[in-house]
Every structure is written in structure tokens, then in C-alpha cells.
C-alpha positions, 0 to 999 in steps of 0.5 A, spaced: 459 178 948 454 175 945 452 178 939 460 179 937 459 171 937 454 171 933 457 174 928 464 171 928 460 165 926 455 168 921 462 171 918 464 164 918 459 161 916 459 166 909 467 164 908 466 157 908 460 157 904 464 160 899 469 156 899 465 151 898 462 154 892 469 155 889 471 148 890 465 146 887 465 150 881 473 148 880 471 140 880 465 142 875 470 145 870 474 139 871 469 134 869 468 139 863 475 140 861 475 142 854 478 136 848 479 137 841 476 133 835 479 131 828 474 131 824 475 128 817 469 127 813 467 128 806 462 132 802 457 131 798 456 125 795 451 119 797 453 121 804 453 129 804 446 129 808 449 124 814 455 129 813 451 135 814 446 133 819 453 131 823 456 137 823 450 140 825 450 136 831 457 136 833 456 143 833 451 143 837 453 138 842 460 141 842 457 146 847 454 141 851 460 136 852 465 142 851 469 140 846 472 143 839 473 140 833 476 141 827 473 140 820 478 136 814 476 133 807 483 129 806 488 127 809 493 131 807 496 135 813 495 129 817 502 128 821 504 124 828 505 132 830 498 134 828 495 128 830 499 131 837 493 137 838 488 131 838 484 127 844 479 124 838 479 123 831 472 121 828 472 119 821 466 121 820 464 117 813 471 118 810 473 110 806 480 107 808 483 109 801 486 116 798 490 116 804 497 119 804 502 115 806 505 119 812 498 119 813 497 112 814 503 111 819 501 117 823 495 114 824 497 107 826 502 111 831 495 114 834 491 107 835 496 102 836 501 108 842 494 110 845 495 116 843 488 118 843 481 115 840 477 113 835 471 113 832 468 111 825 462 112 821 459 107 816 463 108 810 471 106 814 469 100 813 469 101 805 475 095 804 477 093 799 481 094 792 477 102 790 478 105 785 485 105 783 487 104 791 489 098 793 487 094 801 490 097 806 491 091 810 491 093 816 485 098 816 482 091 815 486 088 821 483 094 825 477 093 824 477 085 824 480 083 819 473 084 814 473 086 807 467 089 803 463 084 800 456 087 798 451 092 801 443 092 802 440 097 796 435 100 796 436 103 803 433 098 809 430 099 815 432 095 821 432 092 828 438 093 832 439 088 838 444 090 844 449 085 846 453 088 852 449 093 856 454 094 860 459 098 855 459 106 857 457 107 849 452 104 850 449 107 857 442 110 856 441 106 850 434 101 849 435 094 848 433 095 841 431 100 837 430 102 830 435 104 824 432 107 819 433 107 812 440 106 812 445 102 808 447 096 810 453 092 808 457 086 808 464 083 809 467 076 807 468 074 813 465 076 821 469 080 824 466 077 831 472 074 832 477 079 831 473 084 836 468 086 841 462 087 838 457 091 842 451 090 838 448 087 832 442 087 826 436 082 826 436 081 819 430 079 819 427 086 820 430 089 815 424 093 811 424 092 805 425 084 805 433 083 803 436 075 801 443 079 802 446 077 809 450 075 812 446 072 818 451 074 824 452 081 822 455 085 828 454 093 827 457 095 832 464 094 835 470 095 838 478 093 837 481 091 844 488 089 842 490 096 840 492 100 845 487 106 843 480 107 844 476 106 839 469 104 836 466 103 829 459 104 827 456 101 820 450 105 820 452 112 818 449 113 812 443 117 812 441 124 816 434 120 817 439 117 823 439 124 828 433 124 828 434 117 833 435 118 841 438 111 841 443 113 835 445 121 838 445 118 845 451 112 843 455 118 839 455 122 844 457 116 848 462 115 844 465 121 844 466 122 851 468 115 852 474 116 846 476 123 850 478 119 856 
């Protein structure tokens, strides 16, 4: 009789932890549940070794974070339906002109209705009159109502200061740290009013030495009027970036944080 007890309860035993490791597994795919990314970029170029070294990255970390993502080098195919298919679209150094303009509505359908999230790179902030395009007023409102006055050559290196620790893109990230021999550029006015900014450059670090300021110069920043999750990057210029913890570990921050 006892031994029969015995193994009842060693047979119960062996059932619950099974269902438990089923559970477990079953809540461990969900934290991982797969999203898509939207990847516009360029190619070559002053930026090609950025973009390379990214989507060299991105693959890689595409693995990790379980994510898929989708290579475009011009916005022709961009519709509302196609930004549907979606969860990220990260504007990897791609300016704010040569949009097509179905494009551009779909676009500000996708941030303004929170339709996903947004991530840009340096070169999305390329306000201004370029060649032959006009201002795109309201990527510009987008981004802090900023247009692009001048930039830092040759590159720099420099000094980031975090301003909000508490912000998810920037869990994991030390208070400061250095950005290597990157482009910086200025706007004609602080976008710091229009947005939240996360972090900002101590032009006095700049290495070399650079009379081009603009004193309080955010880097990094979100908009927090628009229904969509979004972040832009300044830096973003050189490939030398990757080889930063500090910048890896705030891109995959925001990826996640962008897909949620």
C-alpha cells in the first residue's frame, strides 16, 4: 500500500513539473514574441560604413531580440498598407527628403495614429532646402521644430552627458560616455522645447577643439506629442559607433522599447 502511494506521488510529481516547464516555456516565447522592422537606409556614401556596420549588427542582434527586419534604400513601396506589416520602422541615416509623397502621408499616419514606432539615425534630421527638395515642415515639427544649420568637420569626438537615467533607452547606459569621431550638427533653434530630450553633448570635450556650437545641444531625444513611440539619434555617422557598449546597448534599448 505504501509503496503504491509512493508512486502515485512520484508520477504526480513528474506530471506537475512538466506542466510547469511547459508554462515556463510558453511565457518565455511570449516575452520573445517575434516583431518586424523597416529598415530604410542608404548605401554608400559619406554614411556607407555606419550602414554597413549596422546592418551587420542588426543581424546579428535580430537573433537575440527575435526580431526580422526588412532592408529599403528609397521610399517608393511605402503605403499605410505596407507600413501595416511593421511593429518598428528605423530610419537608419536616411535624410527627410526624396520621399515620395503617398510616402510621406503614410508616414505621418504611422506616428501620429501610433501605428508602430520609430527610431532615426543622424542623417533624419537633415532639415532643410537640399538638393532641389524642399522643407518638409512637418518632419521638422517632428523632430522639434529644428532646421539644419551647420556640422562639425572634420569629425569629433566627445563627451555625452545622460539627462534622464530613468528613460528604458537608456537602462544599462553610464552617465557619460564617449562618442567617437562622429559628425555633429547644428539646427537653428533648441529643439528642447518641443521634446524630451534624453541626453545632450558637452561641447567643451569636442577633440579636436570646435568654435561651432550651440551650447545647449540635445543628441538625443523623443517627441512626446505624437501618439508613436519614437527616439532620434544625432550620432549615427561613423561605424567606429559599434564598437561603443554604451551606443549598442541604447539602440537595442530602442528597438525594444519602439516594438512595444
Amino acid at each position: 500500500m505504501i509503496m503504491n502511494i509512493r508512486i502515485v506521488f512520484i508520477v504526480l510529481s513528474i506530471c506537475l513539473l512538466a506542466v510547469f516547464e511547459m508554462n515556463a516555456s510558453e511565457g518565455s516565447s511570449a516575452e520573445k514574441e517575434t516583431f518586424k522592422v523597416l529598415v530604410l537606409t542608404e548605401r554608400g556614401g559619406q554614411h556607407g560604413g555606419f550602414t554597413d556596420a549596422a546592418l551587420s549588427w542588426l543581424s546579428e542582434e535580430s537573433v537575440e531580440l527575435n526580431f526580422e527586419f526588412t532592408e529599403i534604400n528609397n521610399t517608393q513601396n511605402i503605403t499605410k498598407e505596407y507600413l501595416s506589416e511593421y511593429q518598428v520602422f528605423l530610419q537608419l541615416d536616411f535624410p527627410p527628403y526624396t520621399w515620395t509623397k503617398e510616402a510621406e502621408t503614410a508616414f505621418v499616419d504611422y506616428i501620429e495614429n501610433g501605428r508602430g514606432g520609430w527610431v532615426g539615425f543622424h542623417h533624419a534630421s537633415l532639415l532643410g532646402e537640399f538638393d532641389g527638395y524642399p522643407l518638409w515642415q512637418w518632419f521638422s515639427d517632428f523632430l522639434g521644430g529644428i532646421k539644419f544649420k551647420n556640422y562639425i568637420a572634420p569629425l569629433a569626438s566627445a563627451t555625452v552627458r545622460v539627462e534622464d537615467r530613468e528613460h528604458p533607452i537608456m537602462k544599462g547606459v553610464h552617465d557619460s560616455f564617449l562618442i567617437p569621431n562622429d559628425e555633429w550638427y547644428t539646427f537653428d533653434v533648441n529643439p528642447r522645447r518641443n521634446v524630451k530630450v534624453l541626453a545632450h553633448v558637452d561641447e567643451s570635450t569636442y577633440q579636436p577643439k570646435s568654435d561651432i556650437k550651440m551650447g545647449d545641444h540635445p543628441v538625443i531625444w523623443i517627441n512626446e506629442k505624437v501618439k508613436a513611440r519614437n527616439v532620434y539619434f544625432l550620432i549615427g555617422h561613423s561605424n567606429s559607433l559599434f564598437a561603443s557598449e554604451d551606443f549598442t546597448t541604447m539602440f537595442r534599448n530602442a528597438l525594444l522599447w519602439a516594438s512595444e
